[in-house]
C-alpha positions in Angstrom: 208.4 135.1 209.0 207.0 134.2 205.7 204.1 133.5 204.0 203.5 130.3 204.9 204.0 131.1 208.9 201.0 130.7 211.3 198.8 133.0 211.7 197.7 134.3 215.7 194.6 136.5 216.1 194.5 137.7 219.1 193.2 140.7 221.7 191.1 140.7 224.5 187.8 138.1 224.6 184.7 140.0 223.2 186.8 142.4 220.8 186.4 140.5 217.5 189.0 137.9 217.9 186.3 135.5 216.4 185.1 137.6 213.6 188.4 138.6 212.7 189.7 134.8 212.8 186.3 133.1 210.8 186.9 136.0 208.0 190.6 134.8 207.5 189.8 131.4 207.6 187.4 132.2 204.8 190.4 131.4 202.5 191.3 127.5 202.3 195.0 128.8 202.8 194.4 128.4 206.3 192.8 125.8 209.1 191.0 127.8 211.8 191.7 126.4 215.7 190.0 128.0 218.4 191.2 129.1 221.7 194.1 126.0 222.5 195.0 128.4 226.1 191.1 128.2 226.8 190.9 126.4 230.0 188.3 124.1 228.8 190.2 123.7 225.4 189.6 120.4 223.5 192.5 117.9 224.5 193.0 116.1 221.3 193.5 119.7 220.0 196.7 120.7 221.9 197.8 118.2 224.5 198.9 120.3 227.2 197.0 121.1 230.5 195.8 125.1 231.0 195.1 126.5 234.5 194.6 129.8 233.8 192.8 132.2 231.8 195.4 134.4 229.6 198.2 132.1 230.9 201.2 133.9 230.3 204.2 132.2 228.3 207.9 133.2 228.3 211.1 131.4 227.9 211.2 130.4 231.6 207.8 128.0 231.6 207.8 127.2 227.8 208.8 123.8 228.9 205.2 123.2 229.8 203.5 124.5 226.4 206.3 124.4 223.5 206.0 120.5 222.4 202.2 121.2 222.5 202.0 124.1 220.1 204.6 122.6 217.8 202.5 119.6 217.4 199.5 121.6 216.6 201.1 123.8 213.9 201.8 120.3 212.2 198.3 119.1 212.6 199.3 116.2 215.1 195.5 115.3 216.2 195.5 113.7 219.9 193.1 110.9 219.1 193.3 109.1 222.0 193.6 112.0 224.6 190.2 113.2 222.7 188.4 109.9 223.2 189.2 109.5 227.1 187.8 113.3 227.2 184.6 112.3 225.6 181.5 112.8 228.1 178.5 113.8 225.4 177.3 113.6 221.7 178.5 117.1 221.2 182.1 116.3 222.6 181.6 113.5 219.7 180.7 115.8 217.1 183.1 118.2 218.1 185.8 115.6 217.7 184.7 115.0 214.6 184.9 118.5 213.7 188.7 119.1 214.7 190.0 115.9 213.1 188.4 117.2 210.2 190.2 120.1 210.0 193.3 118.7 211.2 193.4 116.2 208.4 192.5 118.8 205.6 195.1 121.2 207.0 198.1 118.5 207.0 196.6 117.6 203.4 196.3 120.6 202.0 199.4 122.1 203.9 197.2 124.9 204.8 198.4 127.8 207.3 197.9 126.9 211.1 195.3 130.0 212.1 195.1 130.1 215.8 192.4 132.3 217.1 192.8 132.7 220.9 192.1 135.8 222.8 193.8 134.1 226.0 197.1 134.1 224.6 197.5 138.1 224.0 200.1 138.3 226.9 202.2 135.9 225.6 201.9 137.2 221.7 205.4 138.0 221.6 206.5 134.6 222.5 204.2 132.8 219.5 206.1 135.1 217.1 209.6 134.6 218.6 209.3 130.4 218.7 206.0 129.5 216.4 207.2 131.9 213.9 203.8 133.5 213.9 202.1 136.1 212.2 200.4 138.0 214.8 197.0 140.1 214.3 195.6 141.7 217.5 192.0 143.5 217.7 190.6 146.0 219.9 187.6 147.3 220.9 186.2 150.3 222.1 186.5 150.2 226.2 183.1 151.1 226.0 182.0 148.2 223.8 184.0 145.7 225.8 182.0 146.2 229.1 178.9 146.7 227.8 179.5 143.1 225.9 180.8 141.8 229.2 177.8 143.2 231.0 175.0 142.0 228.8 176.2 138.9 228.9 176.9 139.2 232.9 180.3 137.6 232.7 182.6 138.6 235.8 186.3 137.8 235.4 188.3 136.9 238.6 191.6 138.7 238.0 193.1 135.8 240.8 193.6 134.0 237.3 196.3 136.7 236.8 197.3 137.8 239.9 198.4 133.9 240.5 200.9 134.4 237.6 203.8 135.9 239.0 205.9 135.8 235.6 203.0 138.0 234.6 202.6 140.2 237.3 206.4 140.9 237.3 206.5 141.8 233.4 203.1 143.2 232.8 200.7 143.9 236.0 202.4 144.2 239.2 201.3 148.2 238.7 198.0 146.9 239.1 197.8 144.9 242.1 196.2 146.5 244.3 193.1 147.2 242.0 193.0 143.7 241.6 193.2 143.0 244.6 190.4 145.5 246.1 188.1 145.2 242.6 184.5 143.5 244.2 183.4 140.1 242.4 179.8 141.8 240.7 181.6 144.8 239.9 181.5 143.4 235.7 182.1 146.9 234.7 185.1 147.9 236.9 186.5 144.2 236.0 185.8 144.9 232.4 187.8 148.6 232.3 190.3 147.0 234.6 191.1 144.2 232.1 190.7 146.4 228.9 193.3 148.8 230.6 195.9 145.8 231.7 195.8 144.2 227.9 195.9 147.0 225.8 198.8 148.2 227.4 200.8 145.2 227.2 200.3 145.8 223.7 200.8 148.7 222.9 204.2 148.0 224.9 205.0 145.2 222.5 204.5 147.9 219.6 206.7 150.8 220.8 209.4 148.2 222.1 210.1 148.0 218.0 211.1 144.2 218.4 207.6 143.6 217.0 207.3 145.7 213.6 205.0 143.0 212.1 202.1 142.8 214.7 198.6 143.6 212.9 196.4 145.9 215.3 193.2 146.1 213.7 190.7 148.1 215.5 187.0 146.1 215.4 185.4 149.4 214.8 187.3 150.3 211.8 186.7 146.7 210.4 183.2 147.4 211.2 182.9 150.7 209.2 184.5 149.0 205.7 184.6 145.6 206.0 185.6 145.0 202.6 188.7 147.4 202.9 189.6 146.3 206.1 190.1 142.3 205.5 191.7 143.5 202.3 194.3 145.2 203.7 194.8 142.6 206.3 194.5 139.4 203.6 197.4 141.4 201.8 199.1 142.1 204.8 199.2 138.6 205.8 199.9 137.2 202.5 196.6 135.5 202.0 194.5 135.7 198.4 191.7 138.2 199.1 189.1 136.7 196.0 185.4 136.9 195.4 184.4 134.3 198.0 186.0 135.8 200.7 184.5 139.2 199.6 181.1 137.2 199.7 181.5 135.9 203.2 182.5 139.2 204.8 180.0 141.2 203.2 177.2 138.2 204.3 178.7 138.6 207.5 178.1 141.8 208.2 175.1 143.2 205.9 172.4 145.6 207.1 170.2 142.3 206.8 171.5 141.1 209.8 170.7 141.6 213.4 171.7 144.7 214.8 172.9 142.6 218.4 173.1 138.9 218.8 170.8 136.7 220.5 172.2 135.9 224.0 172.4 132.2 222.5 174.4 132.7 219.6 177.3 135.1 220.8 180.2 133.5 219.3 178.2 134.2 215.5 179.8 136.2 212.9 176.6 137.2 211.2 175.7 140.6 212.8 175.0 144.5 211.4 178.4 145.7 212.2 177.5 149.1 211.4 174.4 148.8 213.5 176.2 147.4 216.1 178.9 150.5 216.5 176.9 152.2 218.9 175.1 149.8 221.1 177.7 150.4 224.1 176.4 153.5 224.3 172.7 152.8 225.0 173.5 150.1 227.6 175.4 152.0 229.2 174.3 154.4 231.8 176.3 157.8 231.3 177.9 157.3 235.0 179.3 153.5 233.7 180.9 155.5 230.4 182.4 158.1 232.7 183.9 156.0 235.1 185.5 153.5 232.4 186.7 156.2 230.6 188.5 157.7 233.7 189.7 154.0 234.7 191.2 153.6 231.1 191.9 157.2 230.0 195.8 156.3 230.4 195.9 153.5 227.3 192.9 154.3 225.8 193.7 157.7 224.4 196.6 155.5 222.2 193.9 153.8 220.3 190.7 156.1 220.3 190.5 159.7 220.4 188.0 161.9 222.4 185.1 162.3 219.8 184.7 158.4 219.9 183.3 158.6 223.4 
């Protein structure tokens, strides 16, 4: 890897991935791309089709995504594919948007900096054929659900469970939860799912074929901001200057809201300080209990027992 590879941000949805990945793209050494393994990605974007959230990617299937991605690294824009997706103004402007940034990024040679939360599974595969730079948040268990229950997202875990590359390497421990966990049950999900991830990743850590891989916790980048992207910038290779110090300090100043309007949620202006603690209060202290017991296994390897 050098410092020109692409960059990966990655980590569960609702742990930071975005903040994280708008912060780095601060820098015009890199073109931000949002979320190609969405389901619902833009097409002109990255050409192939995704049928699952967090589809998982390995040698055996890369068939299917491998041409994709390496277009995208080099900026290849899918015009037509875009236009034959097209079904409203903002599909338009969005268009606009991503050739935009495809253009300045082939232009200006600038480092691919794909933030996608759905592709933590398969992290070790971007950095073994995309030659990426990986950086993977976390967030509190805590925080997670609550985020995922204020918002009153469910996730059905048949998007995994209909994986079986995935189940066999990563899940197949967890079946039967899966299986029995009840469809309005967003908390259980949410632990469920916070438990699965973070211990794929910490597997890819201890493993030691994976030295490189940034884990940034979003609380610790919450605390210091300043500190924190410094140390990442540096990490990465990126020029930390006074206009990124601007935008992360706008970012997350006191003068912002303390939680995020139910219609903004993918902002990056919030009170991140403010915001530590708000798990706490929408929780009920039978919800913290039970995800703490449902997670107690991986969680301990990022937080300790005071930050419950």
């Amino acid at each position: 890897m050098t410092q020109s590879s692409p960059i990966l941000v990655t980590g569960a949805h609702r742990s930071g991935t975005t903040w994280v990945g708008r912060m780095l793209a601060s820098n015009p050494q890199t073109a931000y791309i949002s979320e190609p393994l969405n389901v619902l990605h833009r097409r002109g974007v990255y050409g192939a089709q995704v049928e699952r959230w967090y589809t998982y990617i390995t040698e055996e299937n890369e068939s299917e995504y491998l041409p994709a991605f390496q277009k995208l690294i080099k900026f290849r824009y899918h015009l037509f594919a875009e236009l034959a997706s097209l079904r409203s103004r903002k599909d338009f402007l969005r268009m606009g948007r991503d050739l935009s940034i495809f253009a300045n990024g082939k232009l200006r040679k600038q480092r691919p900096l794909l933030k996608d939360p759905f592709a933590v599974f398969s992290a070790p595969w971007f950095a073994q054929k995309l030659n990426c730079r990986v950086v993977i948040t976390v967030r509190h268990p805590g925080g997670f659900a609550s985020s995922l229950k204020r918002l009153n997202w469910p996730f059905d875990f048949h998007d995994l469970l209909e994986q079986p590359m995935l189940m066999r390497d990563h899940l197949e421990s967890d079946r039967v939860d899966m299986e029995k966990i009840q469809a309005d049950d967003i908390v259980g999900q949410s632990a469920l799912l916070w438990r699965m991830i973070y211990r794929s990743v910490h597997a890819s850590r201890t493993v030691g074929l994976f030295p490189d891989f940034k884990i940034v916790r979003h609380e610790d980048l919450s605390l210091d901001p300043v500190a924190g992207y410094k140390s990442l910038y540096e990490s990465l290779g990126l020029t930390f200057d006074d206009t990124v110090r601007d935008t992360i300090l706008n970012s997350s100043s006191s003068e912002n809201p303390a939680e995020l309007s139910k219609k903004k949620i993918h902002s990056v202006k919030l009170d991140s300080r403010a915001n530590l603690d708000n798990w706490k209060k929408r929780l009920s202290p039978d919800e913290i209990y039970r995800i703490r017991k449902m997670t107690e296994d991986v969680s301990h390897l990022f937080y300790s027992d005071n930050e419950w």
